[in-house]
C-alpha positions as CSV (number, residue, x, y, z in Angstrom):
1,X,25.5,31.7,-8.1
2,X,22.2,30.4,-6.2
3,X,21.2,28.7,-9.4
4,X,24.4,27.0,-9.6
5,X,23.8,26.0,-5.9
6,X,20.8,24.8,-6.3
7,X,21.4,22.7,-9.6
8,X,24.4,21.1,-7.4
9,X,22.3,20.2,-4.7
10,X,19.6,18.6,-6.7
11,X,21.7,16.6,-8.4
12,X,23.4,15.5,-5.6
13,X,20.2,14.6,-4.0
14,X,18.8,12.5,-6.6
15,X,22.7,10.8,-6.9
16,X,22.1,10.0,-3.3
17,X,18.5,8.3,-3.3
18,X,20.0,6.3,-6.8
19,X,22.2,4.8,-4.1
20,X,20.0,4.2,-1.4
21,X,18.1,1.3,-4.6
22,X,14.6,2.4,-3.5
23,X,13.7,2.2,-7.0
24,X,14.3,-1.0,-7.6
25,X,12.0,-3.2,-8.4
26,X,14.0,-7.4,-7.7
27,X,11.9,-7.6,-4.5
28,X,8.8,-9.7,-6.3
29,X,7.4,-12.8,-5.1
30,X,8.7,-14.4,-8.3
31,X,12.1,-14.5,-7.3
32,X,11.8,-14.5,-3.4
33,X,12.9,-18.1,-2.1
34,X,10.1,-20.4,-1.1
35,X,9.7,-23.5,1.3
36,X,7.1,-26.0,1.0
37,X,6.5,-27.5,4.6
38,X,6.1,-31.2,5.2
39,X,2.7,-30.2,6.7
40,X,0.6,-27.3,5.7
41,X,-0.4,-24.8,8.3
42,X,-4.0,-23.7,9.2
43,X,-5.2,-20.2,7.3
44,X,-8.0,-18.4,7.6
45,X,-8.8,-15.2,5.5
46,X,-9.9,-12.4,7.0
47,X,-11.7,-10.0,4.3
48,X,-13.4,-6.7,5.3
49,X,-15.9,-5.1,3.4
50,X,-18.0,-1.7,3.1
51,X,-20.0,-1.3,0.3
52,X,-18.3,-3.4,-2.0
53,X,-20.9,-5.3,-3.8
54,X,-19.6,-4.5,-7.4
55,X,-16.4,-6.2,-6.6
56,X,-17.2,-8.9,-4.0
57,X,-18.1,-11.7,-5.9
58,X,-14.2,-11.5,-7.9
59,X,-12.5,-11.4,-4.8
60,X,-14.2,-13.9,-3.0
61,X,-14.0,-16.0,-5.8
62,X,-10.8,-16.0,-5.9
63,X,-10.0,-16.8,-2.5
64,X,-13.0,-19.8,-2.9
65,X,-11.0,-21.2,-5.4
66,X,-7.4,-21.0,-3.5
67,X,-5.1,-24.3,-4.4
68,X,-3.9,-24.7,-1.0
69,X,-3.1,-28.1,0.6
70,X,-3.8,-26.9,4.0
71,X,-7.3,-25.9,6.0
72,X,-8.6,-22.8,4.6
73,X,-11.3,-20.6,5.2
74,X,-12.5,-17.5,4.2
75,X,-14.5,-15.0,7.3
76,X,-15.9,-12.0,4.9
77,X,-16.9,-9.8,7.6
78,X,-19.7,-7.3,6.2
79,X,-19.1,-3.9,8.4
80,X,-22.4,-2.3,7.8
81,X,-22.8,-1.9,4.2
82,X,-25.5,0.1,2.3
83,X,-25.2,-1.5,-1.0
84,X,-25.9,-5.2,-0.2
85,X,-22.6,-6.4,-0.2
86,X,-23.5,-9.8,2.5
87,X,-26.2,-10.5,0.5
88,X,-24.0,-10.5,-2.9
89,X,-21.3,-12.5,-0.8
90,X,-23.7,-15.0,0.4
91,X,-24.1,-16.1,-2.6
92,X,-20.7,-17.5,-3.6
93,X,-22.0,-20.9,-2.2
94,X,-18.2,-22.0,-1.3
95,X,-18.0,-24.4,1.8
96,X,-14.8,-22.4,2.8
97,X,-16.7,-19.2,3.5
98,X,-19.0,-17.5,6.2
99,X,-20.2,-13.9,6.2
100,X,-20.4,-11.8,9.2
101,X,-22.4,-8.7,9.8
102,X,-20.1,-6.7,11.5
103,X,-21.0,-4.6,14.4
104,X,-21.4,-1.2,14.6
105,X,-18.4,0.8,14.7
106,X,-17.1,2.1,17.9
107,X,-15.4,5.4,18.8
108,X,-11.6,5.5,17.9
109,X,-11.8,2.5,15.7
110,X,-11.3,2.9,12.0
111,X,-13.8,1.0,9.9
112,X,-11.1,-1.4,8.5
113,X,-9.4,-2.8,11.7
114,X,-12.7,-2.5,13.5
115,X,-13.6,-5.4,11.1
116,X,-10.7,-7.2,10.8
117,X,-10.4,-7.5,14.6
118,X,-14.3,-8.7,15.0
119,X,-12.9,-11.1,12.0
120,X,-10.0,-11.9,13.9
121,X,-12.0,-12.8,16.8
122,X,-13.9,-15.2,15.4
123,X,-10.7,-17.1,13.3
124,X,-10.1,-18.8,16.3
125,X,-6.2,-20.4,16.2
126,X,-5.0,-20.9,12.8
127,X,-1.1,-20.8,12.4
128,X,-1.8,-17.7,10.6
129,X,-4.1,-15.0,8.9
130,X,-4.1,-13.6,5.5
131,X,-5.7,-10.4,5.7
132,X,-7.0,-9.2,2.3
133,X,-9.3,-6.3,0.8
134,X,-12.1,-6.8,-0.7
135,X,-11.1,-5.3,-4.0
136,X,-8.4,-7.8,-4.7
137,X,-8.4,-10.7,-6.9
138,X,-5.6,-13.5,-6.5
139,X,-4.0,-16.6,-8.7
140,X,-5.1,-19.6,-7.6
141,X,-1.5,-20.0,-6.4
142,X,-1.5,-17.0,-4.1
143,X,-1.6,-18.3,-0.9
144,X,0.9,-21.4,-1.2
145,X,3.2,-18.8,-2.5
146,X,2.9,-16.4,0.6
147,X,2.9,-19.6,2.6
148,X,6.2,-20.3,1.1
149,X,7.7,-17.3,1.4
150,X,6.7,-17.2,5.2
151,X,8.4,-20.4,5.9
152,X,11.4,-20.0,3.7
153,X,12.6,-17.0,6.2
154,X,11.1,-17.9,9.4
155,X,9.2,-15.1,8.8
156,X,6.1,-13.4,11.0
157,X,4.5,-11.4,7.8
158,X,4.4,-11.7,4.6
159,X,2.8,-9.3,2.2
160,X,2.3,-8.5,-1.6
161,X,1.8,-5.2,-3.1
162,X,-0.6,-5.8,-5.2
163,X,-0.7,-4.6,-8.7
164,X,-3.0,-2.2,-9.0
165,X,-5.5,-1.2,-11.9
166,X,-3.5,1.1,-14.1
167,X,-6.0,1.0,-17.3
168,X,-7.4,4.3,-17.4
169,X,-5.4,7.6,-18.8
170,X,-6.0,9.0,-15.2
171,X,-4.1,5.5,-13.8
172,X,-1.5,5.1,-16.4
173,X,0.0,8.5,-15.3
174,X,-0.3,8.2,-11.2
175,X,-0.5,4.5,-10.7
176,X,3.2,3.5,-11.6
177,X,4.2,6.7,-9.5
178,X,2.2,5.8,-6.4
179,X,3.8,2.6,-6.3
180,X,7.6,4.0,-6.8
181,X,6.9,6.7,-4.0
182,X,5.6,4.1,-1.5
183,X,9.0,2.3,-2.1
184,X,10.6,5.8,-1.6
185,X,9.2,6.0,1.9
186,X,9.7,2.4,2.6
187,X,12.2,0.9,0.8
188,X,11.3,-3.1,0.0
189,X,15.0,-4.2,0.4
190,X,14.8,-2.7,3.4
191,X,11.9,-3.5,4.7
192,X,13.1,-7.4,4.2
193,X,16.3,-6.8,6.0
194,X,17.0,-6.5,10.0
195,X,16.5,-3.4,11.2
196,X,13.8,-0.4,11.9
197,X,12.5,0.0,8.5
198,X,8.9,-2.2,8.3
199,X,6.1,-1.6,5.9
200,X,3.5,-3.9,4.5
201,X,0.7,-3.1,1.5
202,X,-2.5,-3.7,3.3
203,X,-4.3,-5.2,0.2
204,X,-2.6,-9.0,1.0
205,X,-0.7,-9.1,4.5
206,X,0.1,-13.1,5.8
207,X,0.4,-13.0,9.7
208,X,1.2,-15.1,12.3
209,X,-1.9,-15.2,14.5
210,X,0.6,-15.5,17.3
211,X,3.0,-13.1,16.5
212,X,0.4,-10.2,15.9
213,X,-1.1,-11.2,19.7
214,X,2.2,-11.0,21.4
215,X,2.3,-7.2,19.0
216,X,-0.9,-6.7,21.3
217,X,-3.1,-7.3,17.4
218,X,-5.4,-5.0,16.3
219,X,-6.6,-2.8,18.9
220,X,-3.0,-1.7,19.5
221,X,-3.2,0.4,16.1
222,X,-6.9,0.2,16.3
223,X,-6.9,4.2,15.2
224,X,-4.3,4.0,12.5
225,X,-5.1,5.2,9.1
226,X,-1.7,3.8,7.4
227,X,-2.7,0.7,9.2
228,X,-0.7,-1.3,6.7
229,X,2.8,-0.2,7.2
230,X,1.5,0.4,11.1
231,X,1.1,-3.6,11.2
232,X,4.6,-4.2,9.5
233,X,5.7,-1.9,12.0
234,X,4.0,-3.6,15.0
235,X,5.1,-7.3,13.8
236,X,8.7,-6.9,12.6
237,X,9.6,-6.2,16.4
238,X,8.1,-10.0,16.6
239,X,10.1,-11.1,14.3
240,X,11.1,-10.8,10.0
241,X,9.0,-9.6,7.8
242,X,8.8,-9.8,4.0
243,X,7.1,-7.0,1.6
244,X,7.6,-7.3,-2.1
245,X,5.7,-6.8,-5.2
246,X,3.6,-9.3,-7.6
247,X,1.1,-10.2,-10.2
248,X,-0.6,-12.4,-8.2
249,X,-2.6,-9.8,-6.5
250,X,-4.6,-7.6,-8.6
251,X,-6.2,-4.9,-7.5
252,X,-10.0,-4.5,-9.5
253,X,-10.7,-1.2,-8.4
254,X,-10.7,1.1,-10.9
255,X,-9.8,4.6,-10.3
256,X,-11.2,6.4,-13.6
257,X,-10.6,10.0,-13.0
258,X,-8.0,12.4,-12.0
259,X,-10.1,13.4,-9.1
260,X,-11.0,9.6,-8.2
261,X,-6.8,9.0,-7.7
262,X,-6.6,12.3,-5.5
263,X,-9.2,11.3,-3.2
264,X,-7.9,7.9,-2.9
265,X,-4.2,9.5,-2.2
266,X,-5.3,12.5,0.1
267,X,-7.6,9.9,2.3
268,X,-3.8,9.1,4.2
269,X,-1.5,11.6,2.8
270,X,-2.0,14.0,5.9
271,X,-1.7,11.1,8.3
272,X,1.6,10.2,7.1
273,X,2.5,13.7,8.1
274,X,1.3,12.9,11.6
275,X,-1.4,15.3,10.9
276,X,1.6,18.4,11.7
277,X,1.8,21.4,9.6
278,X,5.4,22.1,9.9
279,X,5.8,18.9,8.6
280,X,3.4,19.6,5.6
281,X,4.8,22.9,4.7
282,X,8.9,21.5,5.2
283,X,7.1,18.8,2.9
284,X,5.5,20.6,0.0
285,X,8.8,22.9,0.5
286,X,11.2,19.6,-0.1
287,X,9.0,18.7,-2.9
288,X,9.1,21.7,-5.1
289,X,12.9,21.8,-4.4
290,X,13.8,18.0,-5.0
291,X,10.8,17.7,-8.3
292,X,10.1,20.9,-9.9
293,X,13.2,22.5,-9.3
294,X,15.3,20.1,-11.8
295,X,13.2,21.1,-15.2
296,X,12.7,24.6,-14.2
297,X,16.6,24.9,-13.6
298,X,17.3,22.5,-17.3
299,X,14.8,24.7,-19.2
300,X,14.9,28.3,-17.6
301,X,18.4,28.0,-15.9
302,X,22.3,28.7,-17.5
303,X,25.7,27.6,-16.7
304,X,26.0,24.9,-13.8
305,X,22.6,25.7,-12.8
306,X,21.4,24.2,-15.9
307,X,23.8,21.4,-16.0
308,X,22.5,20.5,-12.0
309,X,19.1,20.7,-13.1
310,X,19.1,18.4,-15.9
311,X,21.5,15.8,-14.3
312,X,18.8,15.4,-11.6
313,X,15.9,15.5,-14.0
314,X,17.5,12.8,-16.2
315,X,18.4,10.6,-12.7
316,X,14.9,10.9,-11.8
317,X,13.4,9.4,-14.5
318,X,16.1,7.0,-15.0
319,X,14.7,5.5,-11.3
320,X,11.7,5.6,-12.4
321,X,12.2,3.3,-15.2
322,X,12.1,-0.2,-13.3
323,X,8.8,0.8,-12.0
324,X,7.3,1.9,-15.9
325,X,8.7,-1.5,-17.3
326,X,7.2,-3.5,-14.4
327,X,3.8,-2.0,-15.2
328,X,4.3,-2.0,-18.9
329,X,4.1,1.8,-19.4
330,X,5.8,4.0,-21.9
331,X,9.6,5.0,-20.4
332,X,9.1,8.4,-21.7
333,X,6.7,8.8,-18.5
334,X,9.7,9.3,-16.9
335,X,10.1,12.7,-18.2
336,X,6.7,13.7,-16.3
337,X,7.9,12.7,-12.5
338,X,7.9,16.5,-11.8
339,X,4.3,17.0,-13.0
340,X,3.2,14.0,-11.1
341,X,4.6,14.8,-8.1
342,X,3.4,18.3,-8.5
343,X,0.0,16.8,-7.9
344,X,0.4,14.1,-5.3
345,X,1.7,17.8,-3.5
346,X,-1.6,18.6,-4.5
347,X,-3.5,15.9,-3.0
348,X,-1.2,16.7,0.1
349,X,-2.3,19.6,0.5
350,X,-6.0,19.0,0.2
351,X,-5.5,16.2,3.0
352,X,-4.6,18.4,5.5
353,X,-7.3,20.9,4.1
354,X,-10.1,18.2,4.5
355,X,-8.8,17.4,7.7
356,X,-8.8,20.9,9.1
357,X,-12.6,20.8,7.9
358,X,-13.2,17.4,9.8
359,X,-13.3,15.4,6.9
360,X,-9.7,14.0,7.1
361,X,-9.6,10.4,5.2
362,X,-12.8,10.1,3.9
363,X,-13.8,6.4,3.1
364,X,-17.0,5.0,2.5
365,X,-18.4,7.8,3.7
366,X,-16.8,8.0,7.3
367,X,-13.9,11.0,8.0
368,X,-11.9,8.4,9.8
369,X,-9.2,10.9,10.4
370,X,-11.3,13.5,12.1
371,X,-11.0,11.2,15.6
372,X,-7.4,10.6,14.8
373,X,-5.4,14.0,14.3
């Protein structure tokens, strides 16, 4: 009788959240309407960097070479780095670009926004700001396409989730997930209609450089560790916003381990919790109900427990076959969402663990979270 419950209520669930369309995967700059204007507005790039002297010279390249009709330059601000990332940057020899040494990083600032805003500062007053990660490398088309996007909708952000590394055996079975559970929690269709829902992917975010003033810009959220989907957040009440995927942005960070994608998962997972333990334990609770409890009910189960459990399991890996074909992965990866979700509650976990120790999102050897919690 419980079983049969259970099966009933899983299957429900996951009939529910195939209606909702999180999964799908039609919000891409490739088919997003586009505008050119009659005059090109001012950008300038805002890049900050920690340690990132093994990738710098990609990314800035590619923002170097930019095909953009309008004024463009590039501030890489340098936020105390060990490795000799300025240096390495310097040498790009592009007219568009000046390095910053960033200053030293104040209490209740996270490294990030600490140097985007000192980047910020020193923009001046373009029309707007593409904020971008060191790790990323664009098409030459990138920014006329977020441009165009922008003015197609009247719209105060714009931003690309871009495609990340997924090469490795450790990234071909967590990559593709990551993505689909980020739309889970913030639904792209959403996100690019009117209402509450706002997100961005911090990797490429366009902003209005007046829009994200009149949000009160980066010291309003100068603590957040999402500080992504907190700045989609802060400028959708300014205005729309626009978050879709693409393959113009490619992520060159490669995450070669098991253990190298649960440390970059755990470094936020806890914060999206809002560092609470009810919430973590209702989480992991959820999780093992909604993921696990689908194959244990299909292979273990009888009788309408059984039948629940492998409607869900099968509706589960049916949503997750947009996502597969978009990264050009195998669909029978589909099958494994309960295993991979039984480690991203894993790397939950050890989030709130780390944090409890003081060493809550770790990155680049600061616990950013510690001051946060």
């Amino acid at each position: 009788m419980i079983a049969g419950a259970v099966g009933v209520l899983v299957s429900a669930i996951w009939a529910g959240l195939a209606a909702t369309g999180f999964w799908r995967t039609d919000q891409r700059d490739d088919l997003a309407a586009k505008a050119e204007p009659t005059a090109w507005p001012d950008v300038v790039a805002v890049v900050p960097a920690r340690n990132e002297a093994d990738v710098i010279a990609r990314s800035l390249g590619s923002l170097a070479t930019q095909d953009y009709p309008g004024t463009f330059r590039i501030l890489l601000v340098d936020d105390n780095s060990e490795d000799g990332t300025g240096a390495t940057a310097r040498t790009i020899g592009s007219d568009r670009l000046t390095v910053l040494d960033g200053k030293p990083l104040p209490v209740g600032w996270t490294g990030k926004l600490w140097a985007l805003s000192q980047g910020i500062e020193r923009a001046g007053s373009p029309t707007w700001l593409w904020l971008t990660d060191a790790d990323i490398e664009h098409a030459p088309d990138t920014l006329r396409t977020l441009v165009g996007i922008a003015e197609a909708g009247d719209r105060r952000l714009v931003s690309f989730m871009a495609r990340l590394h997924c090469a490795t055996w450790a990234e071909r079975a967590l990559i593709p997930a990551f993505v689909w559970f980020f739309q889970m929690l913030y639904p792209f269709g959403r996100v690019n209609r009117p209402g509450r829902t706002a997100g961005a992917a911090g990797g490429c975010v366009l902003v209005r450089r007046d829009a994200l003033a009149a949000a009160g810009g980066i010291a309003a959220m100068r603590g957040a560790l999402i500080d992504d989907c907190t700045l989609g957040a802060l400028i959708k009440t300014q205005g729309p916003i626009w978050l879709g995927l693409t393959d113009r942005s490619r992520s060159i960070r490669p995450y070669d381990t098991f253990g190298a994608v649960g440390r970059m998962i755990a470094r936020s997972a806890y914060a999206q919790l809002r560092y609470s333990p009810v919430l973590l334990v209702g989480t992991v609770a959820g999780l093992a109900l909604v993921y696990l409890g689908p194959p244990l009910l299909a292979l273990f189960g009888t009788g309408l427990g059984r039948l629940g459990g492998g409607v869900a399991w099968l509706l589960m890996a049916a949503l997750f076959q947009p996502m597969l074909r978009f990264y050009r992965r195998s669909p029978l990866w589909g099958l494994a969402v309960p295993a991979i979700a039984a480690f991203y509650s894993g790397c939950t976990i050890a989030s709130a663990w780390a944090h409890a120790r003081g060493r809550g999102g770790m990155w680049k050897g600061r616990a950013q979270a510690a001051m946060n919690g």
